[in-house]
C-alpha positions in Angstrom: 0.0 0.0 0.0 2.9 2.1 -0.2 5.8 3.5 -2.1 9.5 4.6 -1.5 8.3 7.9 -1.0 4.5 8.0 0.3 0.8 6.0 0.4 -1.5 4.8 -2.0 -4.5 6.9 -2.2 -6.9 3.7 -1.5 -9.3 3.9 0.8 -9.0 0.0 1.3 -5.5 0.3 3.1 -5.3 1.1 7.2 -2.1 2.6 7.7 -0.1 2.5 11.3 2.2 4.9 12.7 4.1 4.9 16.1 4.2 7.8 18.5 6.4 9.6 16.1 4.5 9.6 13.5 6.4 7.0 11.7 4.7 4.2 9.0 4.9 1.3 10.4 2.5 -1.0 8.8 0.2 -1.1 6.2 -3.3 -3.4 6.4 -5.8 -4.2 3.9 -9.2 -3.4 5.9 -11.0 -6.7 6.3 -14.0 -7.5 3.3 -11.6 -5.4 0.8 -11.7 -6.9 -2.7 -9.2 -6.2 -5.4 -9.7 -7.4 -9.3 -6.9 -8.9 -11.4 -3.9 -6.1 -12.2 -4.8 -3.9 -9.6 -1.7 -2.9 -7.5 -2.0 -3.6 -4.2 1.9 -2.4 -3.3 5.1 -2.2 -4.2 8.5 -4.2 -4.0 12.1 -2.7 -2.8 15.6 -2.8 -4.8 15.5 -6.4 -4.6 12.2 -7.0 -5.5 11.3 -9.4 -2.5 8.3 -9.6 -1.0 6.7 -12.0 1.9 3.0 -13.2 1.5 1.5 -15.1 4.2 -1.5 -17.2 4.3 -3.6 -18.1 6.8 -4.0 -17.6 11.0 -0.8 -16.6 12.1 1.2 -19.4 13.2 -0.9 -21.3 11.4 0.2 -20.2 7.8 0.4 -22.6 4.7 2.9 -22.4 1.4 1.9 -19.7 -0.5 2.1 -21.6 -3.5 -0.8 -24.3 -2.7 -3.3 -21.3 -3.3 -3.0 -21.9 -6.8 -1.7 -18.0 -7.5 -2.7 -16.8 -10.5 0.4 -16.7 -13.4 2.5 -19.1 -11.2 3.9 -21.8 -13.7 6.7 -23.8 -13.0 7.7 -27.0 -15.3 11.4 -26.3 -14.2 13.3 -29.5 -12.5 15.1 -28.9 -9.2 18.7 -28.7 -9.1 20.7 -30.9 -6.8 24.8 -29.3 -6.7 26.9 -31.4 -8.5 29.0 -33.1 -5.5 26.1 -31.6 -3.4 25.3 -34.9 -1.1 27.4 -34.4 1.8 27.6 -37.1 4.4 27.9 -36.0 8.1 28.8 -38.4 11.2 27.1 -37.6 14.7 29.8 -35.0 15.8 29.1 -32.8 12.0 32.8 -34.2 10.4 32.5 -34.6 6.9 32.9 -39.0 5.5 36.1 -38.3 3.0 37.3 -41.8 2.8 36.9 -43.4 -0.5 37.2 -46.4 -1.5 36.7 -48.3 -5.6 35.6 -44.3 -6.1 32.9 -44.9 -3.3 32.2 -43.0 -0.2 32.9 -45.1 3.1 30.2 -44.6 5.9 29.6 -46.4 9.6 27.9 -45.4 12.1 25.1 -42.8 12.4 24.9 -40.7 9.2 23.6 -37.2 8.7 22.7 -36.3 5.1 22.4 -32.5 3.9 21.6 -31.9 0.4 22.9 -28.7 -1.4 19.4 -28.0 -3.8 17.6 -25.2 -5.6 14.5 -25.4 -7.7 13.8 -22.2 -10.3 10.1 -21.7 -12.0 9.4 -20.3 -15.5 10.7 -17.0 -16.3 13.1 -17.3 -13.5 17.2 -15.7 -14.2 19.5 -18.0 -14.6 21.1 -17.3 -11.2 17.8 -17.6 -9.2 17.4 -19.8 -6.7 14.2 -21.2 -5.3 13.6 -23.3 -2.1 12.1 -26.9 -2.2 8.5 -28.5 -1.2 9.6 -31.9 -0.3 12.9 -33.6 0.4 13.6 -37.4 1.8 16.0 -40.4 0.6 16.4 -43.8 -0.3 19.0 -46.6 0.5 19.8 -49.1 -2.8 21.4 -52.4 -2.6 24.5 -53.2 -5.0 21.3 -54.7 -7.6 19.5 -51.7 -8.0 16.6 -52.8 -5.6 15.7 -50.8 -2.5 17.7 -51.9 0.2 15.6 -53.5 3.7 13.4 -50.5 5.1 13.9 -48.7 2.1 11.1 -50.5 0.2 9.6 -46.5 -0.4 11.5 -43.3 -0.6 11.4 -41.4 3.0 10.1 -38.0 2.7 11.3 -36.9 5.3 10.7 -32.7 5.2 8.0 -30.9 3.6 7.4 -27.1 3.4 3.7 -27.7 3.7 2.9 -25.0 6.4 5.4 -22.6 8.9 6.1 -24.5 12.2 5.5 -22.8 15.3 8.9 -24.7 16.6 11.8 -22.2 17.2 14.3 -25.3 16.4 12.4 -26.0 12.8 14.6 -23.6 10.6 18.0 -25.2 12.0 16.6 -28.7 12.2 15.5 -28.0 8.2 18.9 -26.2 6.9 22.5 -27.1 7.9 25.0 -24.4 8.7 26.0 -22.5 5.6 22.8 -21.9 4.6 21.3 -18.3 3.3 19.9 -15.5 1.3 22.7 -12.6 1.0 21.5 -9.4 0.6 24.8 -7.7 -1.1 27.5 -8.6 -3.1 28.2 -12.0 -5.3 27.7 -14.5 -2.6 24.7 -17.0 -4.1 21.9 -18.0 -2.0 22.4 -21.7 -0.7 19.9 -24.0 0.6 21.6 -26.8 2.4 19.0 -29.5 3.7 19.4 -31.7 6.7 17.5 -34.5 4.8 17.6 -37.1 7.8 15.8 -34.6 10.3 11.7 -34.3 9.3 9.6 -31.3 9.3 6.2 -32.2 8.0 2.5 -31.7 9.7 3.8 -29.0 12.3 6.0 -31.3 13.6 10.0 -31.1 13.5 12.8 -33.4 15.2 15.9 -34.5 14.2 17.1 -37.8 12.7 19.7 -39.8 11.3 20.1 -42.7 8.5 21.4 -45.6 10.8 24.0 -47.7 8.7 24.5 -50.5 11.4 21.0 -51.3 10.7 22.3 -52.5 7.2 25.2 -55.5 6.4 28.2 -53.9 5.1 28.7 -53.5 1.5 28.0 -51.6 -1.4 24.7 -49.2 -1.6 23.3 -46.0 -3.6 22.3 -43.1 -1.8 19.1 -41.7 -3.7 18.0 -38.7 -2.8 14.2 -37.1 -3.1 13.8 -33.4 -4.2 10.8 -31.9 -5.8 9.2 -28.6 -6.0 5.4 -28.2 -5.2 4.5 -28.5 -8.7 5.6 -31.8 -8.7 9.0 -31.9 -10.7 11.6 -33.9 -9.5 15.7 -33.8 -9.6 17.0 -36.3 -11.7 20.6 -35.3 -12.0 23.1 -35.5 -9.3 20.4 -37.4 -6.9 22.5 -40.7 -6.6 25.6 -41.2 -4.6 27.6 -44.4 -4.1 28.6 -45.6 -0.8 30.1 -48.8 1.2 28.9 -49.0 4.6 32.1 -50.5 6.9 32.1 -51.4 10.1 
């Protein structure tokens, strides 16, 4: 309902101001009705804006109100080298062996993944809707307890939890505001966050014999396109 430099002239918007006088919020008046192309507002220098549906803490993804112009036929993007493999204590499996990464133990995985929808820069990045992963045997066949992929987070609705964003993203992740730096979404794919509900997890390896497996990981957007490229990793669990 506002620009740089003053109000819209709409008798629809409610503005705020402190004790100083100073704008501080902008609210549609409830029952207010706007048609299609009508501006309701305007974006800063970087053109990002935060829309938030339903009761607050409550809210649902945006994007599963069907908005109006939003296509997006665009496959995620998993980095290439971007599975990483943690142990309980966060150091990085390096070990290789036959050109395949040895893991024991407890195993945290964190994805490094950006979607993009139509008409998107080359250089934007986009976060995901649903992540999870899937253990394959040296055949090709899922692996016991593996018989489905695990989803194991899904941006279905914000969680009230204050631990969800670092039980969802590993260190390293962000959105810089200035400079070069890219925006990185680093996944903790063996903690879930689904149905207001977060906690963290790991992929237990000593509940499978040792030997040779694929690590296939889950990452789709919420229109339902799925990362193909750089989802698999070999590893040999040792004990």
């Amino acid at each position: 309902g506002r620009t740089r430099t003053g109000l819209f002239n709409d008798e629809r918007l409610a503005p705020s101001f402190d004790d100083l006088g100073k704008l501080v919020r902008v609210r549609v008046k409830r029952g207010s009705r706007y048609a299609v192309g009508e501006a309701m507002g305007t974006t800063n220098a970087f053109n990002h804006v935060h829309l938030n549906v339903g009761w607050p803490r409550e809210e649902i993804n945006p994007l599963a109100a069907r908005l109006v112009q939003f296509r997006d036929t665009v496959q995620p993007t998993i980095a290439q080298r971007g599975i990483h493999l943690l142990d309980s204590t966060g150091n990085e499996f390096k070990t290789r062996a036959r050109g395949r990464l040895t893991v024991t133990g407890p195993v945290r995985i964190v994805v490094d993944a950006w979607d993009q929808a139509d008409g998107n820069r080359s250089d934007r990045r986009l976060g995901l809707y649903r992540l999870g992963y899937q253990v394959l045997g040296s055949d090709g066949h899922p692996a016991p307890w593996f018989g489905e992929m695990r989803e194991t987070l899904r941006f279905d609705r914000l969680f009230p939890s204050e631990d969800a964003a670092r039980l969802a993203y590993a260190p390293g992740s962000g959105i810089p505001f200035f400079g070069r730096r890219r925006t990185r979404f680093l996944y903790e794919v063996t903690n879930e966050m689904r149905n207001g509900a977060a906690r963290a997890g790991v992929w237990d390896t000593d509940a499978l014999a040792p030997g040779d497996y694929t690590l296939r990981i889950l990452a789709t957007d919420i229109s339902g396109n799925v990362a193909i490229g750089n989802r698999d990793l070999a590893v040999t669990i040792v004990r």
